[in-house]
C-alpha positions in Angstrom: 91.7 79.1 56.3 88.8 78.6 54.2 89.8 76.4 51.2 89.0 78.8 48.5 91.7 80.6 50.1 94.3 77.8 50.0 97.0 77.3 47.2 98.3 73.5 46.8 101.0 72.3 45.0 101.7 68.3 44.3 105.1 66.3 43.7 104.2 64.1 41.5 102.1 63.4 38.7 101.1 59.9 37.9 98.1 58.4 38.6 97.6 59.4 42.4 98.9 62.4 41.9 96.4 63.7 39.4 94.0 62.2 41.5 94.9 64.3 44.5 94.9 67.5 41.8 91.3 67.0 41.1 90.5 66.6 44.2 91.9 69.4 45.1 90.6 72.1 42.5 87.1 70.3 43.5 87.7 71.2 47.4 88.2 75.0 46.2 91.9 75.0 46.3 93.9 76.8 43.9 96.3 74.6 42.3 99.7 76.8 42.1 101.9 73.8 41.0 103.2 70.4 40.0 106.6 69.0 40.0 107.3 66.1 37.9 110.5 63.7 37.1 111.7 66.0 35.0 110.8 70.0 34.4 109.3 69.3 31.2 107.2 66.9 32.1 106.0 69.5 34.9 105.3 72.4 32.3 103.5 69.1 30.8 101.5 68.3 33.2 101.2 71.8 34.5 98.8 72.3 31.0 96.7 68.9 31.6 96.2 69.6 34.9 95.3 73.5 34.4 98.0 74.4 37.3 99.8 77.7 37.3 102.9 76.4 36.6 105.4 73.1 36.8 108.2 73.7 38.9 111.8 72.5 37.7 111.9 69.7 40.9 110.1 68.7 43.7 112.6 70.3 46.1 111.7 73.6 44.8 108.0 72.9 45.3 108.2 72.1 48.8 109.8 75.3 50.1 108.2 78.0 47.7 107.0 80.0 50.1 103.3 80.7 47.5 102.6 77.3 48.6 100.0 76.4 51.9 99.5 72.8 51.1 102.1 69.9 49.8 100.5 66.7 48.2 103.4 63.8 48.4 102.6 62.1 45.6 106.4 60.4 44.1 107.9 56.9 45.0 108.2 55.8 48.1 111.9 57.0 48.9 111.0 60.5 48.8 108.0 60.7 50.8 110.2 61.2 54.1 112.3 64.0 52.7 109.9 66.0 51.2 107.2 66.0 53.6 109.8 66.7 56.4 111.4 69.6 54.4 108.1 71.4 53.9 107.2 70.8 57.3 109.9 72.5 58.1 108.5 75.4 55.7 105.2 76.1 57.5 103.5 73.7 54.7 100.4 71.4 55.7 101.3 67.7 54.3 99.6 65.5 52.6 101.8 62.7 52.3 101.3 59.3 50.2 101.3 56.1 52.1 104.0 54.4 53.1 104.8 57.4 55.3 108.2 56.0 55.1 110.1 52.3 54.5 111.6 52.2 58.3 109.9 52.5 61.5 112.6 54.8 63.1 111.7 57.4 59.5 107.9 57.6 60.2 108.5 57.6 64.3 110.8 61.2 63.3 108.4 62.5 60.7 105.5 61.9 62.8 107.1 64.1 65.4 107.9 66.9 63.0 104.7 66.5 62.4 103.6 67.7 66.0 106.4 69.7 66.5 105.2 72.2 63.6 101.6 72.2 64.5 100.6 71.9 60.5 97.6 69.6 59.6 98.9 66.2 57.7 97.1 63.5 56.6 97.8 60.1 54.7 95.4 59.0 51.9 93.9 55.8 53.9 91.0 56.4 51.8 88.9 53.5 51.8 87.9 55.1 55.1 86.2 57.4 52.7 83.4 55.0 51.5 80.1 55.1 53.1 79.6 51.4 53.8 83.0 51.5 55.5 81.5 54.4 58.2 78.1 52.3 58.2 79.8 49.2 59.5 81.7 51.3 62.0 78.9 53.2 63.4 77.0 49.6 63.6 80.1 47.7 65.6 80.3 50.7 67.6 76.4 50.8 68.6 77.0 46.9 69.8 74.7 45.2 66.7 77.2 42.6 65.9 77.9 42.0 69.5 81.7 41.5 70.5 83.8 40.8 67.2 85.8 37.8 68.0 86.6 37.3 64.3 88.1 39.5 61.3 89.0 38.5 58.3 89.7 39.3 54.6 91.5 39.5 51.2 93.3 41.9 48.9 94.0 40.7 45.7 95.6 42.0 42.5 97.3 40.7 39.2 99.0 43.9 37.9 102.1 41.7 38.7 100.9 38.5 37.8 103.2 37.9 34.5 106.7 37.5 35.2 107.5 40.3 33.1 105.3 42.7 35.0 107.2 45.2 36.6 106.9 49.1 38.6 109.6 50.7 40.4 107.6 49.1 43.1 109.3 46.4 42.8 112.7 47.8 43.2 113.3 47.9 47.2 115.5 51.0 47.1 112.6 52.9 45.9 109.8 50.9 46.8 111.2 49.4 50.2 111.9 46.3 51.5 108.2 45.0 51.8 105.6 45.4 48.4 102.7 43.7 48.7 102.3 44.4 52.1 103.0 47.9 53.0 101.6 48.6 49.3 98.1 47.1 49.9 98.0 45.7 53.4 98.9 48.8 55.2 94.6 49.6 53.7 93.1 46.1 55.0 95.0 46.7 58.5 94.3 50.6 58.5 90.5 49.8 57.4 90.6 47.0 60.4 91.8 48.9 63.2 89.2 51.6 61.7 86.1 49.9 61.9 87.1 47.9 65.1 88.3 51.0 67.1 90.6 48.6 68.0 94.4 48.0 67.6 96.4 44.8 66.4 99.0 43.7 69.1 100.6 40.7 67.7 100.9 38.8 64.2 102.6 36.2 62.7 103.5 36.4 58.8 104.9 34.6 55.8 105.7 36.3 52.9 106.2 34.7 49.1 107.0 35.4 45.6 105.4 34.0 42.6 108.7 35.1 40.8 112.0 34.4 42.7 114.2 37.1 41.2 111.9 40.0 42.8 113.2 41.2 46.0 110.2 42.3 47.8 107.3 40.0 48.3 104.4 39.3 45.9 102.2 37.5 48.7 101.5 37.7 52.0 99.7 35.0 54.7 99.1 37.1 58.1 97.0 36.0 61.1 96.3 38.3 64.1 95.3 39.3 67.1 93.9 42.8 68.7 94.1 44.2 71.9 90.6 43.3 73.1 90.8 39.8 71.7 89.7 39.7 67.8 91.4 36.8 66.3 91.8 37.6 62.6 93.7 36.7 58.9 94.3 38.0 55.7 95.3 37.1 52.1 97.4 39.7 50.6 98.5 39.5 46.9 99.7 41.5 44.1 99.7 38.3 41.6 96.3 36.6 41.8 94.7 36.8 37.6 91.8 38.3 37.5 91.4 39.8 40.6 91.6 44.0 39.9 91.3 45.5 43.2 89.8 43.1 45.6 89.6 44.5 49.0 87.7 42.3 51.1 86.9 42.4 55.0 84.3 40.3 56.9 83.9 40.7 60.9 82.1 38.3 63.1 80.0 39.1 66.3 78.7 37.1 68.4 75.3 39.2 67.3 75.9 38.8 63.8 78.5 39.2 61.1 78.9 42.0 58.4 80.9 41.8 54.8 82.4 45.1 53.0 83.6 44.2 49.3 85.6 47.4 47.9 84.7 46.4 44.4 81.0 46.5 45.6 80.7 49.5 47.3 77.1 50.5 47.3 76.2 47.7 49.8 76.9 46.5 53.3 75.6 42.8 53.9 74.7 41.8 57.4 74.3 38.1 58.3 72.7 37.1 61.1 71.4 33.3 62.5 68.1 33.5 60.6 68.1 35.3 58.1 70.7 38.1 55.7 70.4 41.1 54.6 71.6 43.9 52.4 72.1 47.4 53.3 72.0 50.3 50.6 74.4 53.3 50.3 71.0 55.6 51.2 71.6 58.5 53.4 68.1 58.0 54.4 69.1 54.5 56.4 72.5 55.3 57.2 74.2 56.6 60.4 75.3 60.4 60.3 78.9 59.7 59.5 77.8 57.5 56.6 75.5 59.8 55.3 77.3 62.9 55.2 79.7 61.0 52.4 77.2 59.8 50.2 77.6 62.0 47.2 74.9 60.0 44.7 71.5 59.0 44.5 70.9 55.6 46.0 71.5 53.3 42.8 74.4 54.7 41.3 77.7 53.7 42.3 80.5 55.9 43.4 84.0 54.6 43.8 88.0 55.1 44.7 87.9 58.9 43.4 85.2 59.7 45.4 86.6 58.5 48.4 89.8 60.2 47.0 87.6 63.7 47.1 86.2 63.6 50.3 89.9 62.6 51.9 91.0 65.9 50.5 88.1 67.7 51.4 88.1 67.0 55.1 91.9 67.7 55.2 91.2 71.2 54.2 88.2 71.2 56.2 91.0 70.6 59.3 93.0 73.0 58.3 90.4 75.7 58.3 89.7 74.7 61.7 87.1 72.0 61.8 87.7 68.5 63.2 86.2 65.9 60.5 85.3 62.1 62.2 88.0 59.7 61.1 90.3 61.9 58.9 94.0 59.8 58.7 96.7 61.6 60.3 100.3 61.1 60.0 99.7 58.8 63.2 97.8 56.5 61.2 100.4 56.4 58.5 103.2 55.7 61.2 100.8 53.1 62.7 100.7 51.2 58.9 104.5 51.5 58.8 104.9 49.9 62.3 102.7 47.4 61.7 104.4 46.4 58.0 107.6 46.4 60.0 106.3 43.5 62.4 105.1 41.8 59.5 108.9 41.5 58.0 110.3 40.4 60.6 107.8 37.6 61.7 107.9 36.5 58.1 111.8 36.8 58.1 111.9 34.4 61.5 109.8 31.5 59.6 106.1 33.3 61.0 106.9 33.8 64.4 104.5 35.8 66.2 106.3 38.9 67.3 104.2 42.0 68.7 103.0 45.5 67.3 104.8 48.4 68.6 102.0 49.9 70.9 
């Protein structure tokens, strides 16, 4: 189905979700619909957004039958409900990460997922950045050598004042783990990504900067993968200063590359004797990286672009075509599975315990 042919609909209106609207109308979709916390804040946002009308709850959304594509876009406690129930419509998904806050939820949704033959997708969208495909296509094409090192960060202080707070932060809505399934479900996604690789054991500790929070604020996690990548991260949601710092750095025996989310436009690439930075030009850039290069080298483009081009190959899938790297419902039951191994290493004091395969 080509997309100008397609009619979306999205639960939920915040931030993501009117992210995942634009993106939308920009693909060629039609926008039929929004659901909000209340109906009139749908009508609401119905206007703003230029939909054709806000529907009275999100349960009505997902099983109107004028609807092909359903954008999960509400806290974290829905997403397994709704995405299941239009499923179970004939509705292709697009479903907000987590996927869900248990293993055993994202193993049955995943399922339902294959079961109904519909296209879904989770928005791992840092996938979505050029650099990100550049330094896969490079690791793939042997130019670091074999990566026996990964590591990174991601940092942010919109919960750095005790008085911050987000419904987040509440574990019946949010879940039981924050920081990590919020943020370091991308750094491990973007890992096993670029890698082609897959993380078979960690060992975790989890903190809060504020003691009465239930879910964590930081998390310590090293790793290993499958063919023998040792690897760490810093994950916090509490670190001043630091907006959106998504960091990862891989080492090769060949050489070592750094991608910094908050510096998309470049790729460096260290080797013994000398470093070098590469531009976001589609003219030195592998196919894959190319193709999502949407501005002149020189002038940046960011989250909502990768945000656009997540969307776009989506529809793209479900009009048939196969796009390189699109995240399925797989990869979203792969984060979930992984955060779950990272609660219960950091409940047992950091023991290792392994990845369910």
């Amino acid at each position: 189905m080509p997309s100008a042919d397609l009619r979306t609909a999205i639960a939920g209106v915040g931030f993501i979700g009117t992210a995942h609207a634009r993106a939308a109308v920009l693909a060629g979709a039609r926008l039929v619909g929004v659901a909000a916390s209340t109906p009139e804040h749908a009508k609401a946002a119905a206007t703003r957004l230029g939909a054709d009308r806000g529907y009275a709850s999100a349960e009505a959304l997902v099983v109107d039958p004028e609807v092909d594509v359903v954008h999960v876009c509400v806290p974290n406690d829905q997403h397994v409900a709704l995405a299941a129930a239009a499923l179970a419509h004939g509705k292709h998904v697009v479903c907000e990460k987590p996927l869900a806050t248990d293993a055993a939820d994202a193993d049955a949704l995943t399922r339902a997922a294959m079961v109904s033959g519909r296209v879904t997708a989770v928005p791992f969208v840092y996938r979505y950045h050029p650099m990100v495909r550049e330094l896969r296509a490079r690791i793939r094409d042997g130019e670091l050598g074999p990566i026996h090192l990964a590591h990174g960060t991601y940092l942010q202080d919109w919960l750095s004042d005790e008085a911050d707070t987000d419904w987040r932060v509440d574990a019946t809505i949010g879940g039981p783990s924050r920081a990590f399934a919020d943020i370091g479900s991308h750094w491990f996604d973007l890992v096993e990504f670029v890698l082609a690789d897959r993380v078979d054991a960690l060992s975790a500790r989890f903190a809060n900067a504020y003691e009465q929070r239930p879910n964590e604020d930081i998390a310590l996690v090293q790793f290993t993968t499958h063919r023998g990548t040792f690897g760490s991260v810093v994950i916090s949601q509490t670190s001043p200063g630091r907006k959106n710092a998504l960091t990862i750095e891989l080492s090769g025996t060949r050489a070592s590359a750094r991608f910094d989310q908050e510096r998309p436009g470049s790729l460096w690439l260290g080797r013994r004797r000398e470093s070098t930075i590469v531009p976001a030009d589609p003219d030195v850039l592998h196919p894959d990286a190319a193709r999502l290069v949407v501005c002149p080298p020189g002038h940046p483009q960011g989250y909502l672009d990768c945000v656009d081009r997540f969307v776009a190959d989506a529809y793209a899938a479900i009009g048939g075509a196969s796009p390189e790297g699109l995240p399925t419902f797989e990869d979203g039951r792969r984060a979930v599975h992984i955060a779950d191994a990272a609660q219960r290493s950091a409940a047992d004091n950091g023991r290792w315990v392994e990845v369910a395969p």
